[in-house]
One Martini backbone bead per residue (centre of mass of N, CA, C, O) as a GRO file, in nm:
protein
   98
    1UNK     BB    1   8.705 -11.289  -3.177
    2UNK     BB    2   8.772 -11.064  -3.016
    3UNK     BB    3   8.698 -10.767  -2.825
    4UNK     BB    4   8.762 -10.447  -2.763
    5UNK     BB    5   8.716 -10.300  -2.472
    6UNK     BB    6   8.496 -10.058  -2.349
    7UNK     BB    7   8.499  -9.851  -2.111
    8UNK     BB    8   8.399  -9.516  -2.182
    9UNK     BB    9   8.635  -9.359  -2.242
   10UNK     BB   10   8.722  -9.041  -2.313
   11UNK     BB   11   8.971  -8.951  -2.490
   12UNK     BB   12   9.087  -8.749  -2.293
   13UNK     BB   13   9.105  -8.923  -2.065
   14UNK     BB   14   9.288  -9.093  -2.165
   15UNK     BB   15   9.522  -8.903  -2.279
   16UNK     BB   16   9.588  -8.819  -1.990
   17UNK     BB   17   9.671  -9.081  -1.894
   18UNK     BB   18   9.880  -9.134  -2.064
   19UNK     BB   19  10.074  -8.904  -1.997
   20UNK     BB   20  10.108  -8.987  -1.714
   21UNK     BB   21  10.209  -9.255  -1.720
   22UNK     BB   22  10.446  -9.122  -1.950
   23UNK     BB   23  10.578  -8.852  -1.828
   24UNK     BB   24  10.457  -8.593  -2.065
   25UNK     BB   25  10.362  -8.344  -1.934
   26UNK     BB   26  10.567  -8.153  -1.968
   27UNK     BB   27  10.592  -8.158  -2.294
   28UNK     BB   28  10.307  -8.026  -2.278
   29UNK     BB   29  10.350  -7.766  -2.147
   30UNK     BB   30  10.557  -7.631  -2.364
   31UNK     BB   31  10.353  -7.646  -2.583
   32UNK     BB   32  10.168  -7.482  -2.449
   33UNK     BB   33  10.333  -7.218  -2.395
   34UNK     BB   34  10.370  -7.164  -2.624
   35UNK     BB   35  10.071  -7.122  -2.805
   36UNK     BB   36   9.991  -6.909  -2.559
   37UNK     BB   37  10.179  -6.697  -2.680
   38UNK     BB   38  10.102  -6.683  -2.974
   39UNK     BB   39   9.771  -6.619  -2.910
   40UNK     BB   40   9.831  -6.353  -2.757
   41UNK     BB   41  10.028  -6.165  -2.900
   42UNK     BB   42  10.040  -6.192  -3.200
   43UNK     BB   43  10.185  -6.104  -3.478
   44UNK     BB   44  10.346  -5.837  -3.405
   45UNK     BB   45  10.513  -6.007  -3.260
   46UNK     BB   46  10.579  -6.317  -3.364
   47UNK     BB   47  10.794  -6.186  -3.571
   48UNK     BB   48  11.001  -6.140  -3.308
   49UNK     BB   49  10.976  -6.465  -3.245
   50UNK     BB   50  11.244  -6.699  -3.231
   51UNK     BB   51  11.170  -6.832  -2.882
   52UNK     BB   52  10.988  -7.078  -2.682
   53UNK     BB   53  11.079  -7.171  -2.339
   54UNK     BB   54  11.037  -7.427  -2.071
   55UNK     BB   55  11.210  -7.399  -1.751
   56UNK     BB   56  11.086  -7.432  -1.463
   57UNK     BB   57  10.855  -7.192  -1.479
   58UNK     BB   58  11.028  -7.083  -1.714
   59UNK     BB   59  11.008  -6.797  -1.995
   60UNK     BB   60  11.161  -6.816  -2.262
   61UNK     BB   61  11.225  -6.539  -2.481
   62UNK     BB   62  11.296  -6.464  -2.803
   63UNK     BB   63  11.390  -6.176  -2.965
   64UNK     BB   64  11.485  -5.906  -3.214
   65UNK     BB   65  11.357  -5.671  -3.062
   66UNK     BB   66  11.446  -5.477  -2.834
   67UNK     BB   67  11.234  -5.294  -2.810
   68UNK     BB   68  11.030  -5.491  -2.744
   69UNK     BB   69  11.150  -5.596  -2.493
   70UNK     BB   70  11.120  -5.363  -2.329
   71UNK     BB   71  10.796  -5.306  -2.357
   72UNK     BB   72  10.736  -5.606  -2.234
   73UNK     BB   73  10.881  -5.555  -1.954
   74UNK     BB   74  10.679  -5.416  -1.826
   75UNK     BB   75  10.434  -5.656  -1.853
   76UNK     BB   76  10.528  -5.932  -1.724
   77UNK     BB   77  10.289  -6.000  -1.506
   78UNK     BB   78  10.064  -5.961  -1.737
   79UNK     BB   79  10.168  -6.189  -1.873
   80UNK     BB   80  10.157  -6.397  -1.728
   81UNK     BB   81   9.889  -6.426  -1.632
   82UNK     BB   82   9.747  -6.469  -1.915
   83UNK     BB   83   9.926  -6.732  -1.978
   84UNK     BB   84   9.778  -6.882  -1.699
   85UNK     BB   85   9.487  -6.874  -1.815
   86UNK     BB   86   9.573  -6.999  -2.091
   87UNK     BB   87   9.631  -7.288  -1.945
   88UNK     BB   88   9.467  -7.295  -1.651
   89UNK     BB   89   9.795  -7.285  -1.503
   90UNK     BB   90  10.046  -7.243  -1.286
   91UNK     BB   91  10.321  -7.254  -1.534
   92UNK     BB   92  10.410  -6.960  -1.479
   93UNK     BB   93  10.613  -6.741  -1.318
   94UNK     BB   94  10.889  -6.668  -1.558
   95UNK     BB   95  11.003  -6.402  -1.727
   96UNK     BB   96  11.247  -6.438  -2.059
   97UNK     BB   97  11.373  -6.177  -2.226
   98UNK     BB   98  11.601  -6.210  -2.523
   0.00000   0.00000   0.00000
């Protein structure tokens, strides 16, 4: 019985290779995009927070707050800023909240 060959690939690398291959990248960044909206956010945007979808560079956010919508319409250049630190990548260009 063979044994399988340890590359000494670590996890992390293994995984990142297998994404690559398997052109699974966009849907990664995808969640990552959620992910990073939820983290910095916090619950109190995040109660109002119904849809985070990522479509080309742009961060479309549903909210069911107007008020909130405008609040944050204020600060868009910096929730962008925030949202690509936290992703390590400029992953986000426009963000778009309805």
């Amino acid at each position: 019985m063979a044994k399988r060959q340890n590359s000494g690939l670590p996890l992390r690398d293994a995984l990142s290779e297998f994404i690559k291959e398997n052109k699974l990248q966009k849907g990664m960044d995808k969640v990552d995009a959620r992910d990073a909206w939820v983290k910095l956010m916090g619950n109190g945007v995040n109660n109002y927070t119904t849809a985070v979808e990522l479509k080309n560079e742009t961060l479309y956010v549903s909210l069911s707050s107007s008020v909130l919508r405008e609040e944050l319409s204020l600060g868009k250049s910096k929730i962008i800023t925030m949202l690509n630190e936290e992703l390590g990548k400029e992953l986000v260009k426009k963000l778009v909240l309805r």
